[in-house]
Structure formats: structure tokens, C-alpha cells
N, C-alpha and C positions, 0 to 999 in steps of 0.2 A: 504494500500500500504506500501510494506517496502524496502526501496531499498538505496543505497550508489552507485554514480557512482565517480567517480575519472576521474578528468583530469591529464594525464601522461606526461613526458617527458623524453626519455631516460631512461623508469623504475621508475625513481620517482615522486612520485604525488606530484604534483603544486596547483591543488586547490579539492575540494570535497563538494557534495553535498548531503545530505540524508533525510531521511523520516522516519519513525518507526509508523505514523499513521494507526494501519492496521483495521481502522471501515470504511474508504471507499477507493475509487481508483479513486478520480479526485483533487487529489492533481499536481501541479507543478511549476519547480524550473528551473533559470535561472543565469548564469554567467558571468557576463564579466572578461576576463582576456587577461592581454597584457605581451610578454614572449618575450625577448631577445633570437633569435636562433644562430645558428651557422648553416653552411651546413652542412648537414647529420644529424641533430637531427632530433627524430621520436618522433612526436606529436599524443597522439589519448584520445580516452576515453576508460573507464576498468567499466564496470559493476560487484560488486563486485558478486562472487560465490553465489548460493540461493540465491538473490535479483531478482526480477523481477520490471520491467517498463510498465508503459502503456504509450500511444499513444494516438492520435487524433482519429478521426472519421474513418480513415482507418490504425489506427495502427502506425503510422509514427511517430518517432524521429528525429530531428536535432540536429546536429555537423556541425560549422563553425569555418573557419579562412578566415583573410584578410591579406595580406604583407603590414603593414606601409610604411615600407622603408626600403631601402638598407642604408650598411655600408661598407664602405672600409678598413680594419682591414688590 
């Protein structure tokens, strides 16, 4: 497996995680991160170019977030 996914924010990556083990493909990687937003920021993940993923038993990835809490700025 050889893969680099990038957790983004507004275009710039906040955290990243990767693999270069390419003898098998049940490798997997987990992050916790906590991010100060503002409204309108755009959160997501970026699989980088030629990297590929695998998945569970049917394939399937997760991506989560939760809202800690509000602020009144």
C-alpha cells in the first residue's frame, strides 16, 4: 500500500498521514485533530495524486467531525 492522505483546510494541510509499505495492503492509520474554525472555512481530506486506499470488507472509508463548541467573536 502506498498512499499520503492530507487533512485540508482552506487549501492548507493541517495534518497528514502516509504509508510507503507497498508488500501488502492491510495497513491502517488514524487521527485525531481539533481545529479552530471560523464560518465559511472548508474542511475535507485530499488523497494525494497516484496514491490509492483501501477499505474494509466493502470498501468503505471514514471522515468525521464533531462541533465542540461555539464562540462568540
Amino acid at each position: 500500500m502506498y498512499y499520503k492522505v492530507q487533512l485540508m483546510r482552506n487549501g492548507r494541510v493541517v495534518a497528514a498521514t502516509w504509508e510507503d509499505n507497498r508488500e501488502d495492503s492491510e495497513d491502517s492509520s488514524s487521527h485525531t485533530v481539533l481545529l479552530p474554525l471560523q464560518q465559511g472555512d472548508q474542511v475535507y481530506v485530499e488523497l494525494q495524486r497516484g496514491r490509492q486506499l483501501c477499505g474494509n470488507v466493502v470498501g468503505l472509508n471514514t471522515f468525521s467531525g464533531s462541533l465542540i463548541y461555539t464562540s462568540q467573536a
